[in-house]
C-alpha positions as CSV (number, residue, x, y, z in Angstrom):
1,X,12.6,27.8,0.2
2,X,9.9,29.0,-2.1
3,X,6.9,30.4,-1.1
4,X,4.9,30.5,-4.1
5,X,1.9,28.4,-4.9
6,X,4.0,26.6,-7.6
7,X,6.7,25.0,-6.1
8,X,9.5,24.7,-3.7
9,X,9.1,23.0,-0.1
10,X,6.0,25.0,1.1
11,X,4.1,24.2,-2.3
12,X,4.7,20.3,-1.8
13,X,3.9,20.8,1.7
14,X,0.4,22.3,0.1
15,X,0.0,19.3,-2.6
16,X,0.8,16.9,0.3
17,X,-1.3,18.4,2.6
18,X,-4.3,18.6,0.1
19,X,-4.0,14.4,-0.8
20,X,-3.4,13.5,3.0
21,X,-6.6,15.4,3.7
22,X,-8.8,14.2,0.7
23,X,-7.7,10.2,1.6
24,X,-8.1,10.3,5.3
25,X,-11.9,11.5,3.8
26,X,-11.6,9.3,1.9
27,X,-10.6,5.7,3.4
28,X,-11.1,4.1,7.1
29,X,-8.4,5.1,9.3
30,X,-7.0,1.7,9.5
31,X,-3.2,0.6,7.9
32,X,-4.2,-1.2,4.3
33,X,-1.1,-3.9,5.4
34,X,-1.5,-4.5,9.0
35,X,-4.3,-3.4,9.4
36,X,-3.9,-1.4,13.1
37,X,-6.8,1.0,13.7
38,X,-6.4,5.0,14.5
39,X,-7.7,7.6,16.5
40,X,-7.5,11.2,15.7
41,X,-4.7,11.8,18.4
42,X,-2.6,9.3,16.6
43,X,-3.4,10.3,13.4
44,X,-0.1,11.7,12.5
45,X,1.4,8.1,12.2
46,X,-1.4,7.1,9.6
47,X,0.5,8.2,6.1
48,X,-0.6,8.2,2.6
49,X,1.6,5.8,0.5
50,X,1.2,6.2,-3.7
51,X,1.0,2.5,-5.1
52,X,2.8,3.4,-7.9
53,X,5.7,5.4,-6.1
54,X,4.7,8.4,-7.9
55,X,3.8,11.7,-5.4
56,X,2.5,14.0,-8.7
57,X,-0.1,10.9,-9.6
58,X,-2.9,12.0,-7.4
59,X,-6.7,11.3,-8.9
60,X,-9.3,12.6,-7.6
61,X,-10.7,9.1,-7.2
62,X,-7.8,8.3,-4.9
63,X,-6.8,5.3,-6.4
64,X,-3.3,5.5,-6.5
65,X,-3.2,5.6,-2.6
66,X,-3.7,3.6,0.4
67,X,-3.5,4.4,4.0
68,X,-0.4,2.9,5.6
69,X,1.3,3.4,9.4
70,X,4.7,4.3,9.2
71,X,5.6,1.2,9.8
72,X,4.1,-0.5,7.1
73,X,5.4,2.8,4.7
74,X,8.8,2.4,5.8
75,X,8.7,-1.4,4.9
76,X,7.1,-0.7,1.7
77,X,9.7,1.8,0.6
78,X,12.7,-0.3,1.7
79,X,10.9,-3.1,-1.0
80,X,11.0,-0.7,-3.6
81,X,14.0,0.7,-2.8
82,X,15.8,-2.6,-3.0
83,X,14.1,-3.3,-6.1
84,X,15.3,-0.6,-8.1
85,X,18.9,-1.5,-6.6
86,X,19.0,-5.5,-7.1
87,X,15.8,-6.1,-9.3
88,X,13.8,-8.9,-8.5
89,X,14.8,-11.5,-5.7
90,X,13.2,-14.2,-6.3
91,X,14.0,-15.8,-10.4
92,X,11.5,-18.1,-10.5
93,X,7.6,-18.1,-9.4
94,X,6.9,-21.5,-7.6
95,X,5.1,-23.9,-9.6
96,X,1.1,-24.2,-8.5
97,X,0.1,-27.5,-6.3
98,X,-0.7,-30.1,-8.7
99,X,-1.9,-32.9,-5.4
100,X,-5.7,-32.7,-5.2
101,X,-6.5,-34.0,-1.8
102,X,-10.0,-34.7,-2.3
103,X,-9.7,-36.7,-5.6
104,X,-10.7,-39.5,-4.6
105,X,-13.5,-38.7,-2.4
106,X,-16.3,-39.6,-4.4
107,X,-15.5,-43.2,-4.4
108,X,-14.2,-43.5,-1.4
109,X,-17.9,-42.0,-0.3
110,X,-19.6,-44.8,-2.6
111,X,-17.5,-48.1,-1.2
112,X,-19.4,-47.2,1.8
């Protein structure tokens, strides 16, 4: 393993650390999908998940993160995983509701 400040396990153990640290500054300590709340002594099961999949894209701004359990990361990961394997699952989008429920409200309202 490398121990130099430019790579190898202990430098992504560095970059890690330095992201995990800036977003748990950064963001409530509460999973962005389930949204279960932490305490410091379970801190360790609150990860930082990149959005776009990416663990070099880290602004300063943290917007490529959120705050996930490891639940939540694990699930997230297995989507994107699958993804990249079988593309998309679904071929079509549904079509948007078309029935307007209150359409007639006004003169029903007036008959009165």
């Amino acid at each position: 393993m490398a121990t130099d400040n430019t790579g190898g396990a202990k430098g992504y153990q560095r970059v890690e650390q330095g992201y995990r640290d800036r977003a748990l500054k950064m963001y409530p300590w509460i999973c962005a999908r389930c949204g279960r709340e932490f305490v410091y002594s379970k801190l360790r099961e609150l990860t930082v998940h990149h959005k776009d999949h990416n663990h070099d894209n880290n602004p300063p701004d943290g917007s490529n993160w959120e705050l996930l359990c490891l639940y939540c990361h694990d699930y997230e990961h297995s989507k994107y995983s699958e993804l990249v394997l079988y593309g998309p699952t679904r071929e079509d989008e549904p079509a948007p509701a078309t029935h307007n429920p209150f359409a007639k409200l006004k003169d029903m309202l007036e008959k009165k």
